[in-house]
Every structure is written in structure tokens, then in C-alpha cells.
N, C-alpha and C positions, 0 to 999 in steps of 0.2 A: 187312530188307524192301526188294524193288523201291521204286523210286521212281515214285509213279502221279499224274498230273496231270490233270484234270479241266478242260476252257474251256467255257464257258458263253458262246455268242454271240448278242443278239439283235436285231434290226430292229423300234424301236417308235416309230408315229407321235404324234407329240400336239399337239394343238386349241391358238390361242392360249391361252399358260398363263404360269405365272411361280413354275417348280418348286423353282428354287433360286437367290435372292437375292446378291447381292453388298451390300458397303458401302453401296452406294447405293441398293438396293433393286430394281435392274433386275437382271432374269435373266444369271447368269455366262456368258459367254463368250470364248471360246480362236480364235485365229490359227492354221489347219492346214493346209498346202496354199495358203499364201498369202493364204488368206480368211478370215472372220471366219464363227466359227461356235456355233452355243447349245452348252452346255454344263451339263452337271450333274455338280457335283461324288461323287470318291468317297464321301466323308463321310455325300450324305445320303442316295447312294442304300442304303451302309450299315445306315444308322439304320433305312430304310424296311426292309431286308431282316431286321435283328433284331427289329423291333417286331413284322414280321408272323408270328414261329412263336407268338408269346400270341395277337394277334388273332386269327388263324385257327387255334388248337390244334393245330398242328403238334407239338408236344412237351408234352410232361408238366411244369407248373412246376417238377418239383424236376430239368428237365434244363436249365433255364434260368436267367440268373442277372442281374445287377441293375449297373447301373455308376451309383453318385451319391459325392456327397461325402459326405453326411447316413449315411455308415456308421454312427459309434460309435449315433443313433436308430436305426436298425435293428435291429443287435444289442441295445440294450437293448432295445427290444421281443423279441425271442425270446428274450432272460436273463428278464425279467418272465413271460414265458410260462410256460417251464421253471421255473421257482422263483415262484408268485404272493406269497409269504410278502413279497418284498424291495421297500423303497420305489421310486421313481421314478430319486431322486438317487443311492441305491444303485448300481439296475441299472445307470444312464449313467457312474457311475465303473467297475466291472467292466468295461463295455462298451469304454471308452475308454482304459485299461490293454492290455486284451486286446486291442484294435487296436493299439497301441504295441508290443506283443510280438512283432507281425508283421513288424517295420519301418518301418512304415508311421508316418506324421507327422501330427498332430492338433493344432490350435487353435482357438479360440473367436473365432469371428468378430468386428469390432467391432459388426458391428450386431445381432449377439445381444448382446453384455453390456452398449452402449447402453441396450438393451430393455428389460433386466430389472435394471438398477441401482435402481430405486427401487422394483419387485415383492419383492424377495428370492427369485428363482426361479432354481433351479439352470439355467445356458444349456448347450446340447448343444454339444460340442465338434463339428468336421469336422476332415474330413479337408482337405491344403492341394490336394488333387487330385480329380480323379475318379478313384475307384477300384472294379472289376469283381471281384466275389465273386462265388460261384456258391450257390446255396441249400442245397446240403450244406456246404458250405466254411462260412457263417456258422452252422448250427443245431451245428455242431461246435466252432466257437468259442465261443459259446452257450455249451454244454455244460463247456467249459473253464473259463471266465470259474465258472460256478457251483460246479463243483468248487473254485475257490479262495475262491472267496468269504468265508470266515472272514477273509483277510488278504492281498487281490489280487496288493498290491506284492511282498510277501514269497512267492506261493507263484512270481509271472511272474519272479522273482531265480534261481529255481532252474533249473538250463540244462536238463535234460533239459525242464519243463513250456515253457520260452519256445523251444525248438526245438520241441518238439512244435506252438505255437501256429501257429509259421513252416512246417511240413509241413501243418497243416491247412487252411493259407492255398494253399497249392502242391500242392494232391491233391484226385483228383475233381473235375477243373474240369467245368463246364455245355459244355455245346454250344455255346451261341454266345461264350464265351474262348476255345474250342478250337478256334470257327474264325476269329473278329475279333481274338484275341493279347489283351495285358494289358503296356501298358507304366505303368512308376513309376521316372524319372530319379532319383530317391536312395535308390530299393530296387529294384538289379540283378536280382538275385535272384529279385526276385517277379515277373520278369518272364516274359511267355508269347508267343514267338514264333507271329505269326499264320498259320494254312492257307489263309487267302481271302485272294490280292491282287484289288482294284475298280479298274479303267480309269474316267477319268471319262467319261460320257457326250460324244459330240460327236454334230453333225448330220452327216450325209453329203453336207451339201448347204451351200449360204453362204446363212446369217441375217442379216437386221438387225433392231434390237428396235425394237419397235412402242412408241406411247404412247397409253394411252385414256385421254381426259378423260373424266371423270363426275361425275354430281350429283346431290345427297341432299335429298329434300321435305321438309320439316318437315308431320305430318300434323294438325298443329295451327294451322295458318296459316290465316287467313281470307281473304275474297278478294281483301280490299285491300292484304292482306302480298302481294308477286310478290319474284320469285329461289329460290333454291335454299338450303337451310339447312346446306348443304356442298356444297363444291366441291372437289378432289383428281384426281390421276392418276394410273395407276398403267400400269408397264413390262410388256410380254410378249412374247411371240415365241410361232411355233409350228414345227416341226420333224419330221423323221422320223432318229430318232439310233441312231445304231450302239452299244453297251452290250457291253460283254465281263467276267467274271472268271476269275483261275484259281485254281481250291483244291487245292493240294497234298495228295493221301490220306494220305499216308504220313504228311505233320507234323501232321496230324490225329487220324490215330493213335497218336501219339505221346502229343501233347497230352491226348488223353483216356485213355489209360493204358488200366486195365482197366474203366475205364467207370463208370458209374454207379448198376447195375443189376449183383446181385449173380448172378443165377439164367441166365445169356445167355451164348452164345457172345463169344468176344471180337471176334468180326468184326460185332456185330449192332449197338454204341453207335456204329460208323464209320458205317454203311449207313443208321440212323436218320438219323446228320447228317446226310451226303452227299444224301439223297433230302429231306431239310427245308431245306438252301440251296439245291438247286436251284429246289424246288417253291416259295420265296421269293424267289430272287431272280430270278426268270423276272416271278413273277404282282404283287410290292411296286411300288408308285408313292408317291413323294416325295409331300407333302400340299403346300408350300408354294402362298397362294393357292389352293386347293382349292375353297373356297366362293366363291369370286369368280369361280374359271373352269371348275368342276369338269370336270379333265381325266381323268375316269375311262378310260383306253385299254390296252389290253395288247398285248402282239409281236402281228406279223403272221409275225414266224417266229425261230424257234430253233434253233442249233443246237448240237449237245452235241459235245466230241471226249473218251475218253479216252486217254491216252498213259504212254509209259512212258522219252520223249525227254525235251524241255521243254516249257513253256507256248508257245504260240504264239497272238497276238494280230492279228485279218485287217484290221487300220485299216487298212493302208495299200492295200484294196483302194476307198476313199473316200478317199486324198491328191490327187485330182484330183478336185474337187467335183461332184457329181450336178447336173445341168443340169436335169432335169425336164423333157424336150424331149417327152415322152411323155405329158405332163399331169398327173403326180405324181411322185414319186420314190422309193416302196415297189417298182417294179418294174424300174425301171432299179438299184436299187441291191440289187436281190436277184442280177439278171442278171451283176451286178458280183463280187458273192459266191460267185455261182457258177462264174464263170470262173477267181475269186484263188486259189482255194482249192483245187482239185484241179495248179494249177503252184504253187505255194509247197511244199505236199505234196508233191510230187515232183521239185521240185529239192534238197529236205533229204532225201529217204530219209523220210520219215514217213509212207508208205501204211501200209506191211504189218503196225506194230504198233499199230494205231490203229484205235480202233471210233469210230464215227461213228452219232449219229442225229438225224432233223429231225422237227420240230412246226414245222407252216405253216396258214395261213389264206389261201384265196382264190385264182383265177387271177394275180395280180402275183407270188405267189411259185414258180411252179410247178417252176424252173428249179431250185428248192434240193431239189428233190428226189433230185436226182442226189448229192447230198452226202452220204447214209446213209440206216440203215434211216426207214421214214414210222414215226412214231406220230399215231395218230387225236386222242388227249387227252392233256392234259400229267399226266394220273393215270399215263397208258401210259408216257408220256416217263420219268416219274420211278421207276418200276417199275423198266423199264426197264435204267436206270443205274445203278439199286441193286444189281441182279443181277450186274450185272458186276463191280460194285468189288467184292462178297462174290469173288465169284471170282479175283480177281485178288488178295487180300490173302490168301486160302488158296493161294496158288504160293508154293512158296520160293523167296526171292533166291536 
């Protein structure tokens, strides 16, 4: 298969906020261009972009899959499903064998066996990691786990049944391992090289973080009580940041093999993804502080490339920081993007296999329009995209 690369570029302002914390609890921040500038990390705007294909039913739960430690509870719940005949302590042994089968490493916390030293309650093992199953991958192991059931240890001895465990663990991965990867430092193996690399957010512009003092009334005070019955402060900044990803189609396609869905084309589980990270990580917003600053905001423009070169990421079209001379900086730094972008692309040779399209809001961005085809709504954008990857994965290398 060619190799197809997808960037995801967007321009979003947001309100004093405080999206993503550091140690200290003041918003991260990065040195770029010699300045000091807000920052959000990969990580959350990750997290934000998985959480959102449940919140917003972007996908089908059984295309989606689960990263905690609390696996071997999991699976015993869906052993207990599958089999209701079997006790509690039963299921969680089955459960916690058959996670062992996979390679994967399981103990008993201290502060569960703490807990339940004077209960006599069976405590659930974990795993010593976070670990990413997908909800075919566990109702399959499930399914294992019951079949042996007569004699766990004895039937997970047998290599064909604990390779098989290890193949169900590594097929039919969900959508979101096949595009955020699956790493476990002492099971190589079970590892899944991710399709989405995440840039951390930066501003285009030089930050310094702000500090609100605030204070909490006790509504119980009379009128002879005076002061504040809390007092506290808390860090924020506000910014307009540059956001980029790129998802490799092709390791995409890989990763999700023949899919997950038995009755479909094999180009239709890529196009699903493809069109559910976009459509997520264009519209996700980090929560952190939410309710304190609610910085509800989305791009003021987007824009898509795909290729067939490499990734190419336009920061360095903001390594000389956005001055705001113009009274904001959503327009100087669109003007910015639009100038970077069509010389970069063409001192690499990367016009002519390259499709291009933009979603924008407003006269500040008008100038990105030059950049590819307009879509009206990001439903269009994402259509859009989808159509092409289908096409582009039916060419033969």
C-alpha cells in the first residue's frame, strides 16, 4: 500500500483558561522562538480527542475500547455475563489467569488486600499498567476464560489455548488503539504502533500566565461574621494556539486489519476512523478548569492536507511570534499561514500530490482560503476526507 499521511492543522483561540496543568498547577508552558508561550500538552488534547467519539457517538461502542488497569474486573464482569452459573471469586480467577495468558502482569494492590484483610473478600487483582483492550479483544477472552473453566491453570498450559489467548489480545483492535497505539514495556509483543502523532499545542503568540485571586462566601454567615470563608488562587492564561496532527492511513490500516465488521468493504473500517479523528480532533476541548473558566471555543480555521510524501507540520510559520499589531492575532496568524504554506510546499516539491481543504470562520481568516478546496461545515470537511482516503487506498502501490 502507498504510504498516505493525513495533517490536521488548526488555529483556536481560547478565553482565560487553565486547559492543562502542570506540577504546580499553572497552565504548561514552552520557550519557542525565544518566548514564552501557553502550551497544551499532547497527552490531553489526546485524551480529549478519544473521549469524544463515545460523547458524541461518533462510533459504535464495540468499535471502541477501554485503557484502565482494573482489566482482570472487567473481564470478570463479561466471564460472569457469559456463564451467570459462576461465583464472583470464580469469575476474577478465570479473569486474572486469562489476562496472564496474554503476557501481560497482574497484582493485587496493597490497598486492596489492606481493605479486605479482615472482610475475607476476594481483592481484584490489576494490572501493574494501563492497559488498552478493545471490546471485541476482551468479550473473546471472555469467551476463553469460560471455555476453560473446568481447570484455568491447566487448560492456559496448553500452548495452542495461551497463543490463541495472545492472538485475541492482538486482533481486531478498536479504532481508537489503531489510532493512539498500545504500548506494555515487558510485553513487546503486545504492542501497537500508533497512526496519530499529536503536536503539543503552542500559542502563536508570547504568554505570560496570569493569577486570579478569589473568594468563597460562607452562605451561612451572619452579619457579624465579615471575611470570606475561602480564599485561594488559581493560574491561567488565554491564547490563540496553533494545534497540528498527523495520522498515518496506511499504519492505520494496518492496525485495524480486516476491521471489525464482518459484512464491509475493507477500505470502509479506515474511512470510519479517518473521518471520526478528524471530526474529533478538530471539534474535542481539554476540560481541565472547565467549570471555573468554561472555555467552550472551537478553530476559527482548519486546515486538512493529504499526502503521499511525509507529514509536514506549519509551526514554524509562528517561530517569530504574532505581535497582535492588528488588535488580535487570529488574523495576523491566519495571514502568516497563508503565506508559509503555499513556499514550504513548493520548495519541497509537494504541490502536485497533495489535496488540500479548508474550514474557516469569519473575515480574519479569509486569506486561508487560498489554501484548498472551502468546505461550508465541518460534516462537509469530514465527508470530504473520507472520500478521498477510500480512494486513495483502492490505488495500487
Amino acid at each position: 500500500m502507498n504510504r498516505i499521511f493525513l495533517d490536521v492543522h488548526a488555529l483556536q483561540t481560547v478565553p482565560p483558561s487553565n486547559l492543562n496543568r502542570d506540577d504546580t498547577g499553572a497552565p504548561k508552558t514552552a520557550v519557542y522562538g525565544g518566548v514564552p508561550r501557553a502550551r497544551v500538552s499532547s497527552q490531553a488534547w489526546k485524551r480529549a480527542t478519544r473521549t469524544y467519539f463515545d460523547d458524541e457517538h461518533l462510533l459504535d461502542p464495540s468499535e471502541l475500547g477501554v485503557r484502565t488497569k482494573k482489566v482482570v474486573e472487567l473481564l470478570a464482569k463479561r466471564i460472569a455475563d457469559l456463564e451467570p452459573s459462576l461465583d464472583a471469586g470464580t469469575a476474577l480467577t478465570l479473569a486474572d489467569e486469562t489476562v496472564k495468558a496474554t503476557g501481560l502482569k497482574t497484582e493485587v494492590p496493597r490497598r486492596k488486600a489492606d481493605a479486605v484483610k479482615e472482610s475475607g473478600d476476594t481483592p481484584a487483582p490489576e494490572a501493574k499498567y494501563l492497559v488498552f483492550l478493545s471490546a471485541r479483544q476482551l468479550d473473546g477472552l471472555a469467551r476463553l476464560a469460560v471455555d476453560g473453566a473446568a481447570d484455568i491453570t491447566a487448560y492456559l498450559k496448553e500452548k495452542t489455548n495461551k497463543e490463541k489467548a495472545k492472538e485475541i489480545a492482538d486482533s481486531r483492535h478498536s479504532v481508537d488503539i489503531a489510532l493512539f497505539g498500545r504500548m506494555v514495556a515487558d510485553a513487546a509483543d503486545f504492542n501497537v504502533d500508533a497512526a496519530v502523532q499529536v503536536a503539543h499545542a503552542i500559542s502563536v503568540h508570547r504568554v505570560d500566565n496570569e493569577s486570579d485571586y478569589y473568594t468563597a462566601v460562607d452562605d451561612e454567615n451572619t452579619e457579624e461574621e465579615t471575611g470570606a470563608g475561602m480564599i485561594g488562587t488559581v493560574d491561567f492564561n488565554s491564547a490563540t494556539l496553533y494545534r497540528y496532527a498527523a495520522l498515518g492511513v496506511h499504519q492505520l490500516a494496518a492496525n485495524l486489519g480486516q476491521g471489525l465488521r464482518e459484512d464491509e468493504p475493507r477500505t470502509e473500517p479506515v474511512r470510519r476512523a479517518v473521518e471520526a479523528f478528524v471530526h474529533s480532533f478538530v471539534a474535542s476541548l481539554p476540560t481541565g478548569k472547565i467549570n471555573t473558566f468554561g472555555h467552550h471555543t472551537l478553530p476559527d480555521a482548519v486546515v486538512v492536507k493529504l499526502r503521499t510524501t511525509r507529514p509536514i507540520s506549519f509551526v514554524a510559520a509562528f517561530e517569530e511570534p504574532v505581535r497582535g499589531d492588528q488588535g488580535g492575532h487570529v488574523r495576523e496568524a491566519s495571514d502568516r499561514l497563508a503565506a508559509y504554506v503555499p513556499d514550504i510546499e513548493r520548495a519541497y516539491g509537494d504541490q502536485d500530490s497533495t489535496l488540500s481543504w479548508v474550514l474557516r470562520v469569519g473575515p480574519n481568516t479569509l486569506k486561508l482560503a487560498d489554501l484548498g478546496t472551502e468546505s461550508d461545515t465541518l460534516g462537509d470537511l469530514v465527508t470530504a476526507v473520507g472520500q478521498a482516503v477510500t480512494e486513495h487506498l483502492g490505488t495500487p502501490a
